[in-house]
C-alpha positions as CSV (number, residue, x, y, z in Angstrom):
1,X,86.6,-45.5,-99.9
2,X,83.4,-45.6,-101.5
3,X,80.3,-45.8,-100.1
4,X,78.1,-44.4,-97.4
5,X,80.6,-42.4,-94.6
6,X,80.2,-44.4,-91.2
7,X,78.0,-43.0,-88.4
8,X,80.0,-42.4,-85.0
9,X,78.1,-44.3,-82.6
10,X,77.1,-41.1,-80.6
11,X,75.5,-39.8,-83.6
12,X,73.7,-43.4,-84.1
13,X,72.2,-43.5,-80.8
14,X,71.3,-40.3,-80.6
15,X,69.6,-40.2,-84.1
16,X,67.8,-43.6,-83.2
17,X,68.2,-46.9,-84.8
18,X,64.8,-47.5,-86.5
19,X,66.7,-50.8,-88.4
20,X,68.2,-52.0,-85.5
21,X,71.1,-52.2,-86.7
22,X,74.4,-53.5,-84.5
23,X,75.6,-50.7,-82.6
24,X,79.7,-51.2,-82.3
25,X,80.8,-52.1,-78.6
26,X,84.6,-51.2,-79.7
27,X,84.5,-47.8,-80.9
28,X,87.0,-45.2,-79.3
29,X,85.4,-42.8,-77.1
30,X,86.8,-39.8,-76.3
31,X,86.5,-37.5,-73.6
32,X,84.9,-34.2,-73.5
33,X,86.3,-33.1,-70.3
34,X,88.7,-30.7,-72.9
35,X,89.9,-26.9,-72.4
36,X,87.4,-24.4,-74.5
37,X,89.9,-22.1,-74.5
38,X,91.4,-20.9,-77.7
39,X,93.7,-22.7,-79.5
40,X,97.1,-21.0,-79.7
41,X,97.4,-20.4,-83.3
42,X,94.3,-18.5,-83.1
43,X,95.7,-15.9,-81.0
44,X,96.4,-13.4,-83.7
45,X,93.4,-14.2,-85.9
46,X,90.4,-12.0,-84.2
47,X,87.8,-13.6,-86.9
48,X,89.0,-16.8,-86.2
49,X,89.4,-17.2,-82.5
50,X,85.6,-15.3,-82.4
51,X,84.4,-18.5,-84.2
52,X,86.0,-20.4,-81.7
53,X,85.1,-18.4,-78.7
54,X,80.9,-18.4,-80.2
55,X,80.9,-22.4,-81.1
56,X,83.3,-24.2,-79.0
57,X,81.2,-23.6,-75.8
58,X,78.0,-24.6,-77.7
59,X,79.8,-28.1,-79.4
60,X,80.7,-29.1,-75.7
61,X,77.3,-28.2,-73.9
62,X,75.6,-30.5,-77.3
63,X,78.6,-33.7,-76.5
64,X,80.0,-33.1,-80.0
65,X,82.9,-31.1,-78.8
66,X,85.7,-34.2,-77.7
67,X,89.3,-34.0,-77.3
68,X,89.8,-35.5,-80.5
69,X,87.3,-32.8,-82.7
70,X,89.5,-30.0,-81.5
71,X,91.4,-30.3,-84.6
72,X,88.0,-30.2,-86.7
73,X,86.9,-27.1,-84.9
74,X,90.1,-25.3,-85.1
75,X,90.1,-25.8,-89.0
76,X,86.6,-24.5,-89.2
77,X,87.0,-21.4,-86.9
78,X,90.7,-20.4,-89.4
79,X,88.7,-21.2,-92.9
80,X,85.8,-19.0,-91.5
81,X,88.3,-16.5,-90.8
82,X,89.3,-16.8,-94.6
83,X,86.0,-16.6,-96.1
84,X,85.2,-13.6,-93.5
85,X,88.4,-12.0,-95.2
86,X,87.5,-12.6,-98.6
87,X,83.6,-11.3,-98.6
88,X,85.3,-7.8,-96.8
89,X,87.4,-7.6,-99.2
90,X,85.0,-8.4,-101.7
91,X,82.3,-5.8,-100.3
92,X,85.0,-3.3,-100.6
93,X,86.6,-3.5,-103.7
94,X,83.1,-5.1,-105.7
95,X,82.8,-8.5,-107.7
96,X,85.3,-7.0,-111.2
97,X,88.8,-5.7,-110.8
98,X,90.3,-3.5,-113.7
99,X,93.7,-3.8,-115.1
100,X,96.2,-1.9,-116.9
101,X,95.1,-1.7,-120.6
102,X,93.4,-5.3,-120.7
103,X,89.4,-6.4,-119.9
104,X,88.0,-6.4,-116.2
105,X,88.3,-9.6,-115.1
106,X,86.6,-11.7,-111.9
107,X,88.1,-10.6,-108.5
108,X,90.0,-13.5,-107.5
109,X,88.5,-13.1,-103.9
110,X,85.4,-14.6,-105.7
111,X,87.4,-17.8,-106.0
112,X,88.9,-17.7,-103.0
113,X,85.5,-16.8,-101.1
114,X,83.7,-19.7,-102.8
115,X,86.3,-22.2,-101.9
116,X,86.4,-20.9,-98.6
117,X,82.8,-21.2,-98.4
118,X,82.6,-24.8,-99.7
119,X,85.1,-25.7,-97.0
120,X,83.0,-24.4,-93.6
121,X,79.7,-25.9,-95.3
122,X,81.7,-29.5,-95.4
123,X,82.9,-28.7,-91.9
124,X,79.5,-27.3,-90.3
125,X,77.6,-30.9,-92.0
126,X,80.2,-33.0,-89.8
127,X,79.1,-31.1,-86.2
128,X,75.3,-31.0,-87.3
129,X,75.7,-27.4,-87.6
130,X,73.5,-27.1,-90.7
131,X,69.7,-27.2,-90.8
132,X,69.2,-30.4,-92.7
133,X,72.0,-32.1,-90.8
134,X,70.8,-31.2,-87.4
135,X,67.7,-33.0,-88.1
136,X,69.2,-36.3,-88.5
137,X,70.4,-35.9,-84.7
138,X,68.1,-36.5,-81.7
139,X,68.5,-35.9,-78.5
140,X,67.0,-36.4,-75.3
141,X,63.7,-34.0,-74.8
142,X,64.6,-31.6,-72.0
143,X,60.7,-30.8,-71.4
144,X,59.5,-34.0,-70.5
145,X,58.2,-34.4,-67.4
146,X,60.0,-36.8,-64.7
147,X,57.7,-39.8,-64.7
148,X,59.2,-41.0,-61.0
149,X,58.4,-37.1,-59.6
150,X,55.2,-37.0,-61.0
151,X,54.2,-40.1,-59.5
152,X,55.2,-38.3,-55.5
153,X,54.0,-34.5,-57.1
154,X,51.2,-35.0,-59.1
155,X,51.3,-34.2,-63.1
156,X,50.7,-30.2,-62.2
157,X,47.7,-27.8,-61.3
158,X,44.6,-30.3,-62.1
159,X,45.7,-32.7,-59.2
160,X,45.3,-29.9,-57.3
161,X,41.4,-30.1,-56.8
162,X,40.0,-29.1,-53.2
């Protein structure tokens, strides 16, 4: 498929369509009532099931946690797990491994790490986990003021004038 990936149209609302472009009225939406719990296979990975236990709470209080992104998440927390692995084993044992009678050669954990690596960044861009990609989402401003309250209230201490 070539071409621009297509927006979910969660992510288009909540980034704002400045063109006004047609929102799809047919796209599948899933629910987020899900269970945060741990995923099964993750029960004897302790990196991996960390991950989990750290963003799956966060994804579902955001709305980018569904029913249907387990999957996604679950593949992120076990390829953290990997890289986590790798860069330990790395920090250990150092960048060069020696052999028998030949040249030091690369530690293939540097492979293994990189790849690893690759993998969560590609995974992390498709929640908005990243910097750059969490700017392209908007959501509602949680500070603004209740127009309807401060109509009854006042807008704070300067109504209050004796």
């Amino acid at each position: 498929m070539r071409g621009r990936k297509p927006v979910p149209t969660v992510l288009r609302i909540a980034r704002g369509n400045p063109h006004q472009h047609k929102i799809s009225d047919d796209e599948p939406t899933p629910s987020t009532a899900i269970d945060l719990a741990a995923p099964e296979l993750l029960a004897t990975d302790a990196d991996a099931k960390r991950a989990w236990d750290e963003l799956a709470p966060m994804l579902h209080r955001l709305g980018l946690l569904t029913e249907v992104d387990r999957a996604a998440l679950l593949l992120y927390c076990a390829t953290f797990a990997h890289w986590q692995r790798a860069t330990r084993h790395l920090q250990r044992y150092g960048l060069v491994i020696k052999r028998k009678r030949k040249a030091p050669m690369p530690s293939p954990y540097v492979a293994i790490a990189n790849q690893m690596q690759a993998q969560c960044r590609a995974l992390l861009i498709e929640f908005g986990l990243t910097p750059v990609s969490r700017t392209r989402v908007h959501g509602p401003k949680h500070d603004a003021p209740d127009r309807e309250e401060e109509r009854f209230f006042g807008s704070g201490p300067r109504n209050n004038r004796a």
